[in-house]
C-alpha atoms as one frame of an Amber mdcrd trajectory, in Angstrom:
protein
  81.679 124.212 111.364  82.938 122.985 108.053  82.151 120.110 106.049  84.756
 118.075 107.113  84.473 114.872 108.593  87.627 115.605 110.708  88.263 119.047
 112.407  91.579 119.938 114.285  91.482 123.278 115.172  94.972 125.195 116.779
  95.803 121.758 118.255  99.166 122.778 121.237 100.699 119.621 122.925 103.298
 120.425 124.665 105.633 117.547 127.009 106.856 119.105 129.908 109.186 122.429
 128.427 109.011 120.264 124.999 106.718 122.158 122.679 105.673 119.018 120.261
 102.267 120.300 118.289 101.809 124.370 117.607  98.716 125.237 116.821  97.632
 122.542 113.818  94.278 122.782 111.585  93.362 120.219 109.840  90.497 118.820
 107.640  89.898 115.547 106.305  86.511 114.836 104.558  84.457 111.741 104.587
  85.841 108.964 102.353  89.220 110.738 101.908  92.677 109.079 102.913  95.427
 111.964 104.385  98.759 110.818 104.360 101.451 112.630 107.182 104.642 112.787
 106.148 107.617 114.092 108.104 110.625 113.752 110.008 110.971 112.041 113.404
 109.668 114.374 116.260 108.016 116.280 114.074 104.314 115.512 115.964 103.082
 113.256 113.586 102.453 110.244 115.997 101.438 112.688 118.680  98.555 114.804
 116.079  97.012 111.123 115.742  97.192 110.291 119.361  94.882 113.570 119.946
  92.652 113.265 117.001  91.453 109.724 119.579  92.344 111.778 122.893  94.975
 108.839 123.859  96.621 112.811 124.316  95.153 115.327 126.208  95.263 118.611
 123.527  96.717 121.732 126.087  94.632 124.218 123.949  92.610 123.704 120.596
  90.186 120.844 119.686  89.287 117.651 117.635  86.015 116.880 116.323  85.000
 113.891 114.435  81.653 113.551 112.302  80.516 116.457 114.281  81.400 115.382
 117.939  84.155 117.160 119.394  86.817 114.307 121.010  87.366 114.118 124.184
  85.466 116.911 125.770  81.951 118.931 125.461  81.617 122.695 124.732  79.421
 124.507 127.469  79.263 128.286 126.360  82.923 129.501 125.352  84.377 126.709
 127.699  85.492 123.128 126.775  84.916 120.273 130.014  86.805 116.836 129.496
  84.083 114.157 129.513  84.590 110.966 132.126  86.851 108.058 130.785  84.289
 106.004 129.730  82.117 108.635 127.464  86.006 108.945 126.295  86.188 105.068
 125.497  83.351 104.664 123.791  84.251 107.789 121.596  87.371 105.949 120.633
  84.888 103.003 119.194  84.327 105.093 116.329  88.096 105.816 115.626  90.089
 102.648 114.621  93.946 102.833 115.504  96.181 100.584 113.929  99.599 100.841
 115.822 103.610 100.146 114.409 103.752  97.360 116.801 100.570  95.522 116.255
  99.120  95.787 119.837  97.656  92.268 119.840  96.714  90.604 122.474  99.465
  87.264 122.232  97.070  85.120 124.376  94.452  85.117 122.422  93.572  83.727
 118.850  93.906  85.751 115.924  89.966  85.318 116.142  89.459  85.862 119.705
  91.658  89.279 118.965  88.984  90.708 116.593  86.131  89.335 118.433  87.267
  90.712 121.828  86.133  94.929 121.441  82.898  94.387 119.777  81.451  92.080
 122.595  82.781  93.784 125.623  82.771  97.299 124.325  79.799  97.278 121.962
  77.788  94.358 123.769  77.682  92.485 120.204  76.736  89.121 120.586  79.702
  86.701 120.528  78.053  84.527 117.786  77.681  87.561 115.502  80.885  89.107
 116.160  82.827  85.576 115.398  80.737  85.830 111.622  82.037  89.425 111.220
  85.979  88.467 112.292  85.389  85.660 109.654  84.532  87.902 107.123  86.931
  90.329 108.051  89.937  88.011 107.598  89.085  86.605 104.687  88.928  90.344
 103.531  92.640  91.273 104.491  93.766  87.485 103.114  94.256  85.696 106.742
  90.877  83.332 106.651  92.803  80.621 107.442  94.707  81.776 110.690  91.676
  82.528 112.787  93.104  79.889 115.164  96.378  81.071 115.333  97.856  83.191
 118.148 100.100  86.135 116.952 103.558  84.379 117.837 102.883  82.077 115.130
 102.572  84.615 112.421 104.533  87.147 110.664 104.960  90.451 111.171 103.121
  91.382 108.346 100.295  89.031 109.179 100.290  90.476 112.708  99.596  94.068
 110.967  96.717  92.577 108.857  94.773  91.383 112.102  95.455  94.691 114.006
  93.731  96.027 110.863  90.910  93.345 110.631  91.209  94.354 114.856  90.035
  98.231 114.080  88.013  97.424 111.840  85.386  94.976 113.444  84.260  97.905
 115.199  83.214  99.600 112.250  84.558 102.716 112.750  83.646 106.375 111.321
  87.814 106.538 110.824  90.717 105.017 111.183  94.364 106.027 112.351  97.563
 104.396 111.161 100.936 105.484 113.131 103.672 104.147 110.793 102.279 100.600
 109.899 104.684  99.304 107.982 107.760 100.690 110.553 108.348  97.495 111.835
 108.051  95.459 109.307 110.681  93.564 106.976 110.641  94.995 103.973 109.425
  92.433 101.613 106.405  92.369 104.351 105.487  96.213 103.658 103.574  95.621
 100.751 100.847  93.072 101.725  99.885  95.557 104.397  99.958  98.178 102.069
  98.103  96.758  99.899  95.202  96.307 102.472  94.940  99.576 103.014  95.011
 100.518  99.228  91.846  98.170  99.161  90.098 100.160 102.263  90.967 103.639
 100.215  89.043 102.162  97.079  86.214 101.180  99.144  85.937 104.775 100.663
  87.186 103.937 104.247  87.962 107.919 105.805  92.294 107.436 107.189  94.415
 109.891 108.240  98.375 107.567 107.707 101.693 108.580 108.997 104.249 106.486
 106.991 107.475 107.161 105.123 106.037 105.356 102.324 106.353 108.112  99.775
 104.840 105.618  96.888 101.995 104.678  98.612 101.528 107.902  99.741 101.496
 109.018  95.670  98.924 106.580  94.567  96.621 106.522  97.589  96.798 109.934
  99.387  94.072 112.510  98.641  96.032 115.124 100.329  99.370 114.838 101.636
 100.480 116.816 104.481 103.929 117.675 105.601 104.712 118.191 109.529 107.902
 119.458 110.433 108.539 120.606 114.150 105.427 120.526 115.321 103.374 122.527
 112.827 102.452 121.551 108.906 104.336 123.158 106.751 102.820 122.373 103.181
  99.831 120.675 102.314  97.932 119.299  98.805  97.438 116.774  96.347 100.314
 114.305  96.292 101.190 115.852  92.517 101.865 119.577  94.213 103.234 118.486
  97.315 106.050 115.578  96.496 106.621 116.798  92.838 106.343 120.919  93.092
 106.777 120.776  97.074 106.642 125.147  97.694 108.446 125.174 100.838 112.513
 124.775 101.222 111.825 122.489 104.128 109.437 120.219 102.155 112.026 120.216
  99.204 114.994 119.644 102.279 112.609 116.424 103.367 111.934 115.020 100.096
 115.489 115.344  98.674 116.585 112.642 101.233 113.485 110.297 100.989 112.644
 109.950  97.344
C-alpha cells in the first residue's frame, strides 16, 4: 500500500464492446487537489464515477483512506459488498455533479440538511446549524429558503457544493462543474473551490478550465482514450507537456 490517500490500481471499464478505462493508476495524497484534463470520451467522468463505485470497475480497484471502494479483499479475491455498506462508503466521498443534482422541492436548506439526517442519523437541529454555516461559507447565507428554481446556475453549483460537503467527507469529486454554467457564472464556483484547496480539502476535478487548473492543481493529469497519458505539476504538464497527444490537446484549449 502506498501513502496515498487515493489508490486506483489497473482500473478496466468497459460498456458493452466499448472499451472506456484501460488499466488506470492513480494516486492522490491527503490534502492535494488533482485536476483531469482531457477530451470528451476520454474516461474522465467514468474514472470518477468508479473512484465512488456509482461504476462497477470490470478488473482493478479503488481504495480510499485505506478502504478499498466498493468491495472487500478475501485472500487473492475481491467480493462486492451489499448496497448499503456501498452507500454509506459513498458518505465519505462528496460528488458534486455538472448539473447540480438538487432536489427542486426542497429548500436550498432542506437540500443540505437532507443526507446528514437520513444517512448519518445527525440530528435535524444540528445539521440545520452546519447548512447555516456552510452557506455562509460558499456566499449563499441568505438563500437558505430558497428552492433551486429561484436561483442561478451558479448559485445552484454552490449548494450542490455546500450539499457534499455537509457530510464532511474524506474527498470530494467534481465532474465538470462549471460545464453548464454561463460563463460569467464560472468563476464564483471556481472560486469556491480555490477556497476548499487553500483549506486542504483532498479533490480529484475534471474541468476544461485550464487556468484554474494552473493555479490550483497539485498534479494535473491528462486522459486520452481511456488511459492517462502524461501526468505532473501543472508547470511540466501544460507548459513542457512530453507527449504529442498532450501537446495535440493543449494546442486547441489554451
Amino acid at each position: 500500500m502506498s501513502d496515498a490517500m487515493v489508490e486506483v490500481r489497473s482500473v478496466h471499464k468497459s460498456f458493452g464492446s466499448l472499451e472506456v478505462l484501460r488499466g488506470i493508476d492513480l494516486d492522490v495524497r491527503a490534502g492535494e487537489v488533482t485536476v483531469v484534463l482531457g477530451p470528451s470520451g476520454s474516461g474522465k467522468s467514468t474514472l470518477l464515477r468508479t473512484i465512488n463505485h456509482l461504476e462497477k470497475v470490470d478488473r482493478g480497484w479503488v481504495s480510499v483512506d485505506g478502504t478499498l471502494i466498493g468491495y472487500r479483499r478475501s485472500g487473492d479475491k475481491l467480493y462486492e459488498l451489499p448496497e448499503r455498506e456501498v452507500l454509506k462508503q459513498r458518505t465519505r466521498i462528496g460528488f458534486v455533479f455538472q448539473n447540480f443534482n438538487l432536489f427542486p422541492h426542497l429548500t436550498v436548506l432542506d437540500n443540505i440538511v437532507e443526507a446528514p439526517v437520513s444517512a448519518l442519523g445527525r440530528p435535524r437541529k444540528e445539521a440545520v446549524a452546519a447548512a447555516r454555516k456552510l452557506l455562509e461559507r460558499v456566499g449563499l447565507a441568505d438563500k437558505s429558503g430558497a428552492y433551486p428554481k429561484q436561483l442561478s446556475g451558479g448559485q445552484q453549483q454552490r449548494v450542490a457544493i455546500a450539499r457534499a460537503l455537509a457530510l464532511e467527507p474524506k474527498l470530494l469529486l467534481f465532474d465538470e462543474p462549471t460545464s453548464a454554467l454561463d460563463p460569467e457564472l464560472v468563476g464564483e464556483v471556481l472560486d469556491v473551490i480555490k477556497d476548499l484547496a487553500a483549506q486542504g480539502t483532498t479533490m480529484i476535478v475534471v474541468t476544461h478550465e485550464i487556468g484554474f487548473a494552473r493555479e490550483v492543481a497539485d498534479t494535473v493529469v491528462f486522459m486520452d482514450d481511456g488511459r492517462i497519458v502524461e501526468q505532473g505539476p501543472p508547470g511540466e504538464v501544460l507548459d513542457h507537456p512530453r507527449q504529442e497527444r498532450t501537446r495535440a490537446f493543449l494546442s486547441k484549449v489554451l
